[in-house]
N, C-alpha and C positions, 0 to 999 in steps of 0.2 A: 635245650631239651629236645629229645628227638621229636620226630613229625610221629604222631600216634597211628598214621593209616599207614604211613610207611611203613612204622616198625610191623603193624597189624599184615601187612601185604608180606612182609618178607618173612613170617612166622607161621603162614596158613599157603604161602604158596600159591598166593595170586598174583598175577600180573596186573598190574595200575594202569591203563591207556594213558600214554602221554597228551600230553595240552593240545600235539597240532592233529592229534586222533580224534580227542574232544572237540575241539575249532572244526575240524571237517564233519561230522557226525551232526554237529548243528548245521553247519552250511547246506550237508546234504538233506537234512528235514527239511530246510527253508525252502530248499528249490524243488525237493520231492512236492511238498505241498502246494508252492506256486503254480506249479505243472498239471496237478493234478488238479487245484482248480480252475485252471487254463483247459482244459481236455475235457473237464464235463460243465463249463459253464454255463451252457444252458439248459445245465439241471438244476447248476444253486446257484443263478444271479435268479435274484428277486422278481426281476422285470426284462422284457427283450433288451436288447443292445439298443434300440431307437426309439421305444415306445416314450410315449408323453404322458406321465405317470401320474403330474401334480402339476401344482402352480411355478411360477419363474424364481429360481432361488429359495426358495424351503428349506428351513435351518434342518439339522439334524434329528430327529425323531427316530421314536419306533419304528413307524411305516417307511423313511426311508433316512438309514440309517449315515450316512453321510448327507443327505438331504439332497438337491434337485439341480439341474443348472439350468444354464438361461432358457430354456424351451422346456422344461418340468420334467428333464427326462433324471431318473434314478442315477443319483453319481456311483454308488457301490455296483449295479450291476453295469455301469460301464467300465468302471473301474475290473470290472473281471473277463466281461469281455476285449477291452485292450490289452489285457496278458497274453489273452488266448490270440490274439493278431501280432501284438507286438513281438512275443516270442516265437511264434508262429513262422513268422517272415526270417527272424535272426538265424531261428535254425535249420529254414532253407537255404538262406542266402551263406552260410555259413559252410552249410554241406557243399553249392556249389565252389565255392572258394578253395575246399578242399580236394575237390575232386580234379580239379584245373589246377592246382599250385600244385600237390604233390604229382600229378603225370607229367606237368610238363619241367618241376624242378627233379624229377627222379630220372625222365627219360633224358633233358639236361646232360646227367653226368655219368650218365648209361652211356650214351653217344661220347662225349665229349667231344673235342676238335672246334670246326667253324659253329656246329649245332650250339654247344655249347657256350659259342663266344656271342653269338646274334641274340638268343633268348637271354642271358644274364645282361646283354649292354641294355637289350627290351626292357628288361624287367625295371635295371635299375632309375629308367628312362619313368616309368608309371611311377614307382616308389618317389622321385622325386617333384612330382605334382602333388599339392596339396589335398588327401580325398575330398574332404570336405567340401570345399570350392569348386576341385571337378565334378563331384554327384551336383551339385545344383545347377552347374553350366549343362551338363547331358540333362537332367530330368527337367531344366526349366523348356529345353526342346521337345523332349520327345514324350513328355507328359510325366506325371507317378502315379502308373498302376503297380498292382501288387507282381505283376510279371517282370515289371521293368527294372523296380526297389531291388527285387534278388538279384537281375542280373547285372545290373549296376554295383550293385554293392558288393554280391559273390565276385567278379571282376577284379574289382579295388583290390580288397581283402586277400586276393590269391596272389599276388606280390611278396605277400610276408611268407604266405604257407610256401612260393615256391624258393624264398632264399633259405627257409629251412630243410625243407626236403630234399633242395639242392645238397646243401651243406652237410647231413646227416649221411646221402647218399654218396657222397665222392669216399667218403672210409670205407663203404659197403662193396664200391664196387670191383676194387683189388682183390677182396677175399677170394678162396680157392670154391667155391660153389658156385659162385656167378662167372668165376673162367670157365667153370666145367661147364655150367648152363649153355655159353655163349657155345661153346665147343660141340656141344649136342645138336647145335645149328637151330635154339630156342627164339621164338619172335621176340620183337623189343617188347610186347605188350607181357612176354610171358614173363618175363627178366624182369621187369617192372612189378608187375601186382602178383608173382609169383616167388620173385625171390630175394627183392631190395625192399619193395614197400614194409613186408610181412617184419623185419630185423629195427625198420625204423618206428613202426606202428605206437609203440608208446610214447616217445618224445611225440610225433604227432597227435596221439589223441592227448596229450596234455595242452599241449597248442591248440588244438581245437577246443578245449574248455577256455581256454584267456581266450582267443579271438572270437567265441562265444559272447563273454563280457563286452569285449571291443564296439560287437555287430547291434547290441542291444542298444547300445551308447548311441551309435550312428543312425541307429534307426528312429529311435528319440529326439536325434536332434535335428536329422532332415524332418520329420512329423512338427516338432515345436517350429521348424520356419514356416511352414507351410509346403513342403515336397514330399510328404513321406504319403501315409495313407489318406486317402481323402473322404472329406465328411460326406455323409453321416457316418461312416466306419470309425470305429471306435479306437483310439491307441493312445497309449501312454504320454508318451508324446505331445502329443496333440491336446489330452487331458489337462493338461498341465497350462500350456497357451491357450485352451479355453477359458478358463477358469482364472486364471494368472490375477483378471484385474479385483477380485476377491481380495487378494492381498492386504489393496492398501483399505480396506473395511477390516483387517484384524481378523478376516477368516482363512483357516488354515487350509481349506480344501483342496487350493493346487499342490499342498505339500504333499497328497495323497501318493499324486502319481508318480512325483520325482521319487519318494520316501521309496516304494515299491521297483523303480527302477534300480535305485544304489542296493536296498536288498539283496533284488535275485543275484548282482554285480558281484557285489560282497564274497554273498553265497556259495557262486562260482568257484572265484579266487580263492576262498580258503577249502574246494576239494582239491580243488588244480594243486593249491601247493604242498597240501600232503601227499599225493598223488606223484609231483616230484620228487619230493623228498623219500619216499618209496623207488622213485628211480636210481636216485643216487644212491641208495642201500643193493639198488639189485635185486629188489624183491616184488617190481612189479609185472605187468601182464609182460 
């Protein structure tokens, strides 16, 4: 028997959104909404990010609705102010990542020659270090501030964006517009962010939403060791190994902030991958 909205869609002349339309439509509410309570959170956390609201461990109530951790501070309005840090940092350190991987993977294969044989052995020289390992060998040195977290992390990170940018770029740069460019006696900067970046820009900004997911993850997990943002600054992360030894009492409270991590993760991935899937049709930006 036929599908009754099918038949109903193809006899009124509506179009059905497909499932990975739907799948992105939720994702993007998800993350719309995390952001935006990230952005105004200290309009709708309950209580400051530090304040001492209640007694040690407070089940859940009215007044505070995930209820208190060990010092009585409000776990939901930290739980919103560590959005607002945790993502906060991911999409600094993200943007720097990008801004370093695509110049120096675009200018790369702009140049090409010895340029581009020293920065790709470089690169693949970083890529083959552990991140993890090497963020907590730099930040057990040089401390973890919020300045340090970005550019450690934006650092790492730029490895991947610059094997793609590289990669996207070397098809880019035989075309007949960037001989002419070069021919007009154009700088490398202008060749660059004027007439290679602009051709690669969507596979990049799809790359920038996964390595978005990635940057969250890393942030999370230097914060759970003890290297990311330091207390009393509030992060996800960190929420999670606060709280952690809850567990074994049968409370679910550290599930909060992991639960909220995999979320926004999720969230991400399934705009990213309609988003691709848009590319491979040829009908995105």
């Amino acid at each position: 028997m036929p599908n009754k909205t099918a038949t109903f869609a193809r006899k009124s002349g509506v179009s059905l959104p497909s499932f990975e339309t739907v799948l992105a439509a939720i994702g993007a509410t998800i993350v719309i909404a995390i952001l935006v309570t990230a952005i105004f959170a200290p309009w709708i956390a309950p209580y400051g990010e530090n304040a001492s609201v209640g007694g040690a461990y407070e089940p859940w109530s009215a007044q505070h609705v995930f209820g208190t951790d060990a010092i009585g501070r409000d776990i939901l309005s930290r739980l919103i102010y560590g959005g607002r840090n945790t993502i906060g940092l991911a999409v600094a350190a993200t943007c720097l990542a990008f801004l370093i991987g695509s110049a120096l993977g675009t200018s790369a294969a702009v140049l090409g020659g010895w340029v581009d044989a020293v920065l790709g052995r470089f690169n693949d020289l970083m890529m083959a270090i552990p991140q993890l390992i090497f963020a907590l060998l730099i930040l057990t040195v040089v401390g973890s501030s919020a300045l340090t977290l970005i550019i450690v992390i934006g650092v790492l990170e730029s490895t991947r964006v610059f094997r793609l940018a590289r990669s996207l770029s070397v098809s880019i740069v035989d075309q007949d517009f960037v001989e002419v460019a070069k021919l007009r006696g154009e700088s490398l900067g202008w060749i660059v962010f004027r007439e290679v970046v602009p051709v690669s820009f969507p596979n990049l900004l799809a790359e920038f939403g996964l390595r978005l997911g990635f940057v969250i993850l890393f942030v999370s997990s230097l914060s759970f060791l003890g290297l990311g943002l330091q207390p009393p600054t509030a992060d996800w992360g960190a929420l999670v190994r606060e709280n952690a030894s809850l567990i074994a009492f049968g409370d679910i409270t550290p599930l909060l902030p992991a639960g909220a991590i995999a979320l926004m993760t999720v969230a991400i991935n399934l705009v990213v991958d309609w988003y691709l899937a848009k590319i491979r049709r040829g009908s995105a930006l």
